[in-house]
C-alpha positions, 0 to 999 in steps of 0.5 A: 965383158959379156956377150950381152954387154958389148958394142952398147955405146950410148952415151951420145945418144942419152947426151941428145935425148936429154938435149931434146926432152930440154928444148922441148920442155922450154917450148913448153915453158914458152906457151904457158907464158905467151898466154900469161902475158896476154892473161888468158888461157892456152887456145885449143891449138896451144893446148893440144900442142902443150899435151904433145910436147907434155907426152914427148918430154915423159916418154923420152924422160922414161926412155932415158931413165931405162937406158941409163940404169941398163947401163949402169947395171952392164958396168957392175955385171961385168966387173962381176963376171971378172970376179974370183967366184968366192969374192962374194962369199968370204966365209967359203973356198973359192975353189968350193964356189967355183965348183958349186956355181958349176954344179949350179949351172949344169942343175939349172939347164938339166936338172939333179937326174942327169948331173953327176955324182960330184955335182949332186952331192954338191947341190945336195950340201947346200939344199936348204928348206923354204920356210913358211912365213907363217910357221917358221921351222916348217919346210914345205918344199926343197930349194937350192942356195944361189952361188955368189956370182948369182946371187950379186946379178940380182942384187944389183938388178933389184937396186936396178929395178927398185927405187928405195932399195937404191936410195936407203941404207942397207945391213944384212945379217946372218940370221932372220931373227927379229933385229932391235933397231935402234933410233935417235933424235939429239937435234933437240939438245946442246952443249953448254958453256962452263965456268972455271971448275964447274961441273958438266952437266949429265944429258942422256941420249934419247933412243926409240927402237924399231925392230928388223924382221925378215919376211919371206919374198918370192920371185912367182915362177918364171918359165924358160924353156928348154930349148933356151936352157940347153942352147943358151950361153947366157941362161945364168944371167938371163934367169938371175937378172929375171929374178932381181927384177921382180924381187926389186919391184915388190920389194920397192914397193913394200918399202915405198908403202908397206903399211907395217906390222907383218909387212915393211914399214914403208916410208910413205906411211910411216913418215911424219907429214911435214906439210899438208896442201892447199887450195883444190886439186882443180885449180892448182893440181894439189900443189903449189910452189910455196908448198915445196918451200914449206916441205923443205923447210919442214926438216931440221937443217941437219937434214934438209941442208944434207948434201944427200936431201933429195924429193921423191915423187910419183910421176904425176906429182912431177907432171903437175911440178913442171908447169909450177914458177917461183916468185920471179916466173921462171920454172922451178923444174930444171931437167938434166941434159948432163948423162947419170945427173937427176933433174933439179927441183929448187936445187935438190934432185928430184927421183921419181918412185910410181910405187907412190901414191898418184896424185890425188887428194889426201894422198902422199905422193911427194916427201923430201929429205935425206932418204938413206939416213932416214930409211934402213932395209935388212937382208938375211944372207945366204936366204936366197934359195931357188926351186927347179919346177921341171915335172910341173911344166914338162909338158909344155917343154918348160922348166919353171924356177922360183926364186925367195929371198928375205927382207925387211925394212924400217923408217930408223930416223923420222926427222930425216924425212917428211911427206907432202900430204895433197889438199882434201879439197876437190 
């Protein structure tokens, strides 16, 4: 395991966070219903309690959500630290990966000047051009393929760091060329009963078509200096995982609400509103618990009954969620104390993706449905190349690096999802 990995034990320590954030989510739950009974509102002592309870919940739901994606994200590094460096990369020798990861290494911390020969000529067969998006067979700078061991430590922090590349299918290909995608609904057609010797009838399947594309993304520049690059034993990592972080949030993000045609097409846009709210945000936040009802019932039960359907939301929609009661008033939120299980909302998980809209009105902060089975993102392997800016920064004493990877993303089958669109109402 990894120096950075080791003697993290905290498993206890999630187990009594959830406890707490539980207890005092009832003290909540117990103040809203005093004044209920008594059919009133919270007094100003009850409510100022109520926010410092509301406060306290979040901050330990987050703090919660962190640690345990760390976690998780420790146990796959280390597994993927005690892989064969060419596990990654079938189609080269492992002999090849090694030594290339190696000459990786040394040209990150030194640079090309003072590596080896050998090293040099390695970088050197792996030197690729970084393509402009906007004129592709343009090269305009001069980077460097990422070996596999390096390129798996961003993957995985980009899942880390990004709800929907986490959540939806992933595919990649060998090449950026504009994939056709196909698409189809055949919840609309049945079988047919026959009589002896009668023939079967003809129904041809329905396909619409979406098209994977592969747009450029960047890291933007980190810096490091170098110091740390000479003296650190875990630069590799440290500079791998940097860059997952801030691919993973922009990617999310796009794929949450990219608005399509030369970007992703995000899910949130190109999702069908299954329902629209009621009411004013004033009075009920924007959304009611017959409004959950209907977004669920929205989804043909080939989807909405998957053991996969789940709701995501942005904070603020779990914020208004948790003050809302079923029919028997008893709270529909049920936050989790079991370590790695999600919080429940009418029996589904309930993940929470800020790279949606904040509540407001007319705004799409809240879908259910079967995310992976509706949602497709595409890679192109072997695109993930880096930038070593040494001249740029060297009077700081700082090496700056640049990482640019591509991807795409597409809603490949609309009934598998559908959005919760807030009142228009004020």
């Amino acid at each position: 395991m990894p120096a950075w990995a080791e003697g993290r034990n905290t498993v206890a320590n999630t187990i009594k966070l959830r406890e707490q954030r539980a207890t005092e989510a009832r003290q909540m739950r117990d103040l809203i219903d005093l004044a209920e009974r008594e059919d009133r509102d919270l007094t100003a002592e009850e409510r100022q309690t109520y926010d410092r309870l509301e406060t306290s919940v979040d901050s330990i739901g987050d703090r919660v959500e962190r640690i345990e994606k760390n976690e998780a994200l420790d146990a796959k590094l280390s597994k993927t630290f005690d892989m064969l460096p060419g596990d990654a990369a079938p189609h080269a020798e492992s002999g090849d990966n090694e030594a290339y990861s190696e000459a990786f290494n040394e040209f990150m911390r030194f640079g090309m000047a003072d590596m080896g020969t050998e090293g040099r000529q390695l970088m050197a067969a792996r030197r690729q051009e970084v393509k402009n998006a906007a004129a592709v067979g343009t090269g305009s700078a001069g980077g460097f393929t990422v070996p596999p061991a390096f390129r798996a430590v961003m993957v995985e922090t980009m899942k880390a760091f990004g709800t929907m590349l986490t959540e939806s299918e992933f595919i990649s290909t060998e090449s950026g060329a504009t994939m056709p995608w196909p698409g189809n609904d055949d919840t609309g057609n049945i079988g047919e009963q026959l009589g002896e010797n009668s023939p079967a009838t003809a129904q041809d399947l329905a396909f619409t078509q979406s098209q994977l594309d592969a747009y450029m993304f960047s890291s933007k520049i980190v810096l490091a200096s170098l110091q740390f690059l000479q003296d650190s034993t875990v630069s590799e990592q440290w500079l791998a995982r940097k860059l997952g972080e801030r691919i993973g949030r922009i990617l999310s993000s796009k794929f949450t609400v990219g608005a399509g045609t030369t970007t992703p097409d995000g899910i949130m846009v190109s999702a069908t509103i299954g329902v629209t709210g009621s009411g004013s945000i004033a009075t009920t936040k924007g959304i009611a618990y017959d409004d959950l009802i209907d977004l669920q019932e929205s989804l043909d039960p080939a989807y909405g009954n998957s053991p996969n359907a789940k709701f995501m939301m942005h904070q603020s929609v779990r914020k208004a969620i948790r003050k809302l009661k079923d029919t028997t008033g008893l709270p529909i939120w049920q936050p989790s104390v079991q370590v790695g299980a999600p919080d429940m909302l009418l029996g589904r998980p309930a993940i929470v993706n800020n790279d949606m809209a904040t509540l407001a009105q007319n705004s799409l902060s809240l879908g259910y449905g079967d995310i992976r089975t509706a949602y497709v993102t595409r890679n192109v392997t072997g695109s993930a190349i880096l930038l070593r800016l040494a001249e740029r920064y060297a009077e700081n004493a700082q090496v700056g690096f640049i990482a640019f990877d591509r991807w795409d993303g597409t809603l490949q089958d609309a009934n598998a999802f559908k959005a919760f669109k807030t009142t228009p109402t004020a």
